[in-house]
C-alpha positions as CSV (number, residue, x, y, z in Angstrom):
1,X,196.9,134.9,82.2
2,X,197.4,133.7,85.8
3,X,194.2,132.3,87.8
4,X,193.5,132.4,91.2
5,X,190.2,130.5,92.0
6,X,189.3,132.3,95.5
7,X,186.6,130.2,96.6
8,X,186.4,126.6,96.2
9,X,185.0,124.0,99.0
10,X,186.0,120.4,99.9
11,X,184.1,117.8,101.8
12,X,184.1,113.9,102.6
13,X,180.7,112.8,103.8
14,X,182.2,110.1,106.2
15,X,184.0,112.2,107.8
16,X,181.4,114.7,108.7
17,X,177.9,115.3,107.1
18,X,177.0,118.5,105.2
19,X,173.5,118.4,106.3
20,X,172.5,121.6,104.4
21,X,172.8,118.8,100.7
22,X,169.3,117.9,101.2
23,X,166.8,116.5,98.7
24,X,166.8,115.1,95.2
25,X,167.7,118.3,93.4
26,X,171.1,118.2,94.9
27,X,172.0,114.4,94.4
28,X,174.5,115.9,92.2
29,X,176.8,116.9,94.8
30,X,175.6,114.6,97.5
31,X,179.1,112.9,97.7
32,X,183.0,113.1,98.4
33,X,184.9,116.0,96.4
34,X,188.5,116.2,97.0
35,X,191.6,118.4,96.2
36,X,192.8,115.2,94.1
37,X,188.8,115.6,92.5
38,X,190.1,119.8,91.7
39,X,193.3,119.6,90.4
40,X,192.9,118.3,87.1
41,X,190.0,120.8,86.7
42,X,191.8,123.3,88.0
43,X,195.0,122.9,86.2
44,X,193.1,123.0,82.6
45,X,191.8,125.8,83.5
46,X,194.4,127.8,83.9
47,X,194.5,128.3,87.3
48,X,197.7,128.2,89.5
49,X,196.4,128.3,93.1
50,X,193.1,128.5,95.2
51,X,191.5,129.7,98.2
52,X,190.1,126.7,100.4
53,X,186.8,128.1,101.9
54,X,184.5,126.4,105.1
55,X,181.6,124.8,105.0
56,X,180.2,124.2,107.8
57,X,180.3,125.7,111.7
58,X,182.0,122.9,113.3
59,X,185.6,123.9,115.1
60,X,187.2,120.4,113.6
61,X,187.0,121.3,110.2
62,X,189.2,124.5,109.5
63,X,192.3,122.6,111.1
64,X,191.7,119.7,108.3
65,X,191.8,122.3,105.5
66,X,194.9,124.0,107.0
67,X,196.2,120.4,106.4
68,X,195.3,120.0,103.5
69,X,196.8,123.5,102.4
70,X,199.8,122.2,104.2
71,X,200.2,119.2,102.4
72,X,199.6,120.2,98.4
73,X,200.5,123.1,96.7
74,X,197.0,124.4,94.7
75,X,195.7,125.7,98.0
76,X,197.6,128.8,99.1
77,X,195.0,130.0,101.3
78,X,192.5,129.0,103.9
79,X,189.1,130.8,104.8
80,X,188.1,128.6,108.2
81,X,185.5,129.2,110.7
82,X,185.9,129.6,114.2
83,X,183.3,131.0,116.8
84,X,183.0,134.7,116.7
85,X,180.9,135.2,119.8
86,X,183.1,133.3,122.4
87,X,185.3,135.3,124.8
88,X,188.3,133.3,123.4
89,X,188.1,134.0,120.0
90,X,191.6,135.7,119.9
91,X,192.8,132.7,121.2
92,X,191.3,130.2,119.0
93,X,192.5,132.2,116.2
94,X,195.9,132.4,117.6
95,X,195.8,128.3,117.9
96,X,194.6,127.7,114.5
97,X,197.7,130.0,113.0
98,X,200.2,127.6,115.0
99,X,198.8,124.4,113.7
100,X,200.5,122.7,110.2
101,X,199.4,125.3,107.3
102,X,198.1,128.0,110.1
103,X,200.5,129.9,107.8
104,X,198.0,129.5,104.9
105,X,194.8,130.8,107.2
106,X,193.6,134.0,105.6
107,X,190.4,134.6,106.9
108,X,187.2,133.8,109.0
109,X,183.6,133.2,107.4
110,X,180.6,132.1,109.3
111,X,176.9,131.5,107.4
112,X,175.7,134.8,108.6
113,X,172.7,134.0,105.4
114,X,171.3,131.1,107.7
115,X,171.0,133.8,110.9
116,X,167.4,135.0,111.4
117,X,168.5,138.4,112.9
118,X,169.2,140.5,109.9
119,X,171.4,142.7,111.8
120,X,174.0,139.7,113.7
121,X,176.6,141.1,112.5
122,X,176.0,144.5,114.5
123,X,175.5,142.2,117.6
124,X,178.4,143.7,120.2
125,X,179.7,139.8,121.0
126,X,180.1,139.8,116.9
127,X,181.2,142.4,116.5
128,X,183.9,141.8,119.5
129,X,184.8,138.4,117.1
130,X,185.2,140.5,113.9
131,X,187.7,143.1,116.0
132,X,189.5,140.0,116.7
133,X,189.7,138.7,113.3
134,X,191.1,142.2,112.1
135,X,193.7,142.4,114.8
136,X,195.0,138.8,113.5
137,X,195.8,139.7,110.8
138,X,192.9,137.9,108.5
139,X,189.9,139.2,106.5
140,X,186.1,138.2,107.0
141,X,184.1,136.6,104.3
142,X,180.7,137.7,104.3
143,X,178.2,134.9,102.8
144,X,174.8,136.7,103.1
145,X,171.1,137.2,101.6
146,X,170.2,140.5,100.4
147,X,168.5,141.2,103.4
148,X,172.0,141.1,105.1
149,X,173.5,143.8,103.3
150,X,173.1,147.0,105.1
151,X,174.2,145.8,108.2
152,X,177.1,144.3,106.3
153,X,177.7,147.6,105.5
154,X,177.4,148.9,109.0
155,X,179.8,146.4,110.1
156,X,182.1,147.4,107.4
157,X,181.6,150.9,109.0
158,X,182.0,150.2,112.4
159,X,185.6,147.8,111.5
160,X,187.7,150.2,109.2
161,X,190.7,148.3,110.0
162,X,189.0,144.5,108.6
163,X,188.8,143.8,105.4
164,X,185.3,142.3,104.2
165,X,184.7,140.1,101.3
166,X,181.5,139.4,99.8
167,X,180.7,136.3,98.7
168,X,179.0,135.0,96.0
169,X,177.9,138.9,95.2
170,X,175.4,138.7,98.6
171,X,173.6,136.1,96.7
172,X,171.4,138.3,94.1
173,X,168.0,136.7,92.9
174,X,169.3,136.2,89.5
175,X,166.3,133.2,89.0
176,X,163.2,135.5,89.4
177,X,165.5,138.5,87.5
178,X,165.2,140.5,90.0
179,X,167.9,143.8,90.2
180,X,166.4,145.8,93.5
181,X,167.0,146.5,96.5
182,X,169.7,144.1,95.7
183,X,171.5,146.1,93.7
184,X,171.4,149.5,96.1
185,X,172.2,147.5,98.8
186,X,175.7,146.3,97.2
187,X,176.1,149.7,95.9
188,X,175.9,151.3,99.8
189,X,178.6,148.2,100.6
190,X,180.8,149.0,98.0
191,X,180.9,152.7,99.4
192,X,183.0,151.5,102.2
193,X,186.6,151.3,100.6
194,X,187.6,147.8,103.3
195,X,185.4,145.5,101.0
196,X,185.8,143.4,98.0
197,X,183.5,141.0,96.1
198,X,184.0,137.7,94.9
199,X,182.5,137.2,91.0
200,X,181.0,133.7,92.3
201,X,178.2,131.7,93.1
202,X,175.9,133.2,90.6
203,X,175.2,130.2,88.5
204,X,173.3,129.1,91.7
205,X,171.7,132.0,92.1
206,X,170.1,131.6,88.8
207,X,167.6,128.7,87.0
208,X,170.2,125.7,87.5
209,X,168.6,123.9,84.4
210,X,168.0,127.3,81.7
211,X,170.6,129.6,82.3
212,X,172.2,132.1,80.2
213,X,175.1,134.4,80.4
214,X,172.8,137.0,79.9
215,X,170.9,136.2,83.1
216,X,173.8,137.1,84.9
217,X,175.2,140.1,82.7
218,X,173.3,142.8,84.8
219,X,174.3,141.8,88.2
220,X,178.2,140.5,86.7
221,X,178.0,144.4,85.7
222,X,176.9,145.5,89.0
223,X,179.4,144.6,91.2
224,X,182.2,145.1,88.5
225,X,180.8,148.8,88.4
226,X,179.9,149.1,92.4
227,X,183.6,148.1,93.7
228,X,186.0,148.4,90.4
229,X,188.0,145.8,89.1
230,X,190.6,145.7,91.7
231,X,188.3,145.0,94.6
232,X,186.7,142.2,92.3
233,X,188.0,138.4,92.7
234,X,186.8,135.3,90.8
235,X,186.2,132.1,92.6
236,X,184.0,128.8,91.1
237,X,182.6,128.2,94.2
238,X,183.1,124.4,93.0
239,X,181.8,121.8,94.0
240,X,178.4,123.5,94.7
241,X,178.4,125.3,91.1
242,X,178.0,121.7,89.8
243,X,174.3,121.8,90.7
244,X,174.1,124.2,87.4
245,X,177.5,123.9,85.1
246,X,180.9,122.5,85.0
247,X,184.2,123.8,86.2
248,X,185.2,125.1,82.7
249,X,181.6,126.4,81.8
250,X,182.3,128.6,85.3
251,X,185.5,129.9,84.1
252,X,184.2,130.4,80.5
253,X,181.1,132.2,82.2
254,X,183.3,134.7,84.1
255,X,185.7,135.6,80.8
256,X,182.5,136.2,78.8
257,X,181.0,138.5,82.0
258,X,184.0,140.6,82.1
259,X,184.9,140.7,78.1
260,X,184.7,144.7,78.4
261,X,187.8,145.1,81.3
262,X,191.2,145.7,79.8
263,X,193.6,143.1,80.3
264,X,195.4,144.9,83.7
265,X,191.9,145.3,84.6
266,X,190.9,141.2,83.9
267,X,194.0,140.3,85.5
268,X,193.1,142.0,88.7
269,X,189.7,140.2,88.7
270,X,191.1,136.7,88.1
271,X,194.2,136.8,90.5
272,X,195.5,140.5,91.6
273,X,192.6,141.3,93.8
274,X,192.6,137.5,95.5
275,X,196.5,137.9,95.6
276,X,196.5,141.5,97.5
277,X,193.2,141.1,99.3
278,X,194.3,137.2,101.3
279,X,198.3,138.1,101.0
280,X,198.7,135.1,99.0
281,X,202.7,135.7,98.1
282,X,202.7,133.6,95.1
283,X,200.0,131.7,93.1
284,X,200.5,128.0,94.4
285,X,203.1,129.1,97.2
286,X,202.5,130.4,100.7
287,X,201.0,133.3,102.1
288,X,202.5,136.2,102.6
289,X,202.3,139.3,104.9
């Protein structure tokens, strides 16, 4: 079966810090991962191509990823940052697509989950940066706490034409086992038919050190049943799932969590839905439309 892994980060730390890899429980990561660090990983794994996604809200990095997309062939597409709320937003975006791999930019993503206004996503300069995004061409990543959700959903509401991808499943409190409001809150996203969730990040979400597939059954389940199959993408979120397991554990993790799907149904989960959703034209080639 063909894999795309649709969200995956790179970083070297003398380049640019990640300031957010702070204290000793996350020594583990606290250091340089590369493409040439993924692609054996990635290779034994199955998977064929990958989705590059930002880290942090600096305007230098998404032009590095692009080439870096440019230059290999794992990454087909790019989910950068750029500032939202600044009048030239539709320019930026414009200058990012004409720069080496622009062609392999797919969509925006900002850390909306470290914004203390629950509703910044409803803000009207936002919300003038997300009509941008749409018109563009691209689709918005939405990496966001719980709390975020409904006015995730409102933005979804309010931008028919932009397609919205959760990450990381809005980040469900799979340590303390908790299922509500989290799980009505993804439910009243799913509702709107211009969003999609990534089956990621969840490892993270739960006890790094005692984990169990069955932790993360219920909210795997969740989602699967809240958006379908087909508006359901896997991504490792690698390197940052290394706080908890290994690459393969990941990709074992998500086979186990979606063991009841038929096989079209599997296939959509581990590369249709990433394929269609970021117009990636060919698993390790370039975008398409």
């Amino acid at each position: 079966m063909t894999v795309i892994d649709a969200h995956h980060h790179v970083w070297d730390l003398s380049v640019r810090d990640q300031d957010w890899i702070t204290g000793p429980g996350m020594a583990v990561i606290r250091r340089d991962f590369s493409l040439d660090d993924l692609v054996p990983e990635a290779r034994a794994a199955g998977v064929r191509a990958t989705v590059l996604v930002q880290t942090i809200t600096v305007p230098e990095e998404t032009p590095e990823f692009l080439a870096l997309a440019h230059r290999g062939e794992l990454v087909a597409g790019v989910v950068g940052w750029t500032d939202l709320t600044a009048p030239g937003v539709a320019d930026a975006l414009a200058e990012l697509k004409e720069l080496p791999g622009g062609d392999r930019l797919v969509g925006i993503r900002h850390q909306v989950q470290g914004e203390s206004d629950p509703n910044w996503l409803l803000r009207p300069d936002v919300q003038r940066g997300l009509a941008a995004v749409a018109a563009a061409g691209l689709v918005y990543d939405l990496v966001v706490q719980p709390r975020q959700l409904l006015a995730a959903a409102e933005a979804a509401s309010r931008r028919p034409g932009l397609t919205f991808v959760l990450d990381h499943l809005g980040k469900p409190p799979i340590a303390s086992g908790r299922y509500e409001p989290w799980a009505s809150r993804v439910r009243a996203l799913a509702a709107r038919e211009n969003t999609v969730c990534k089956l990621s990040g969840m490892v993270t979400e739960a006890s790094w050190a005692r984990w169990t597939t069955a932790d993360l059954r219920p909210y795997a389940e969740a989602a699967l049943e809240a958006f379908g199959p087909d508006r359901v993408m896997y991504g490792s979120d690698w390197p940052v799932c290394l706080l908890a397991a290994e690459y393969p554990e990941v990709m074992a993790t998500a086979r186990t969590l979606t063991d009841a799907l038929t096989e079209a149904e599997r296939a959509e989960v581990f590369a249709g839905t990433a394929a269609r959703v970021y117009g990636l034209s060919r698993p390790g080639g370039r975008p398409g439309g």
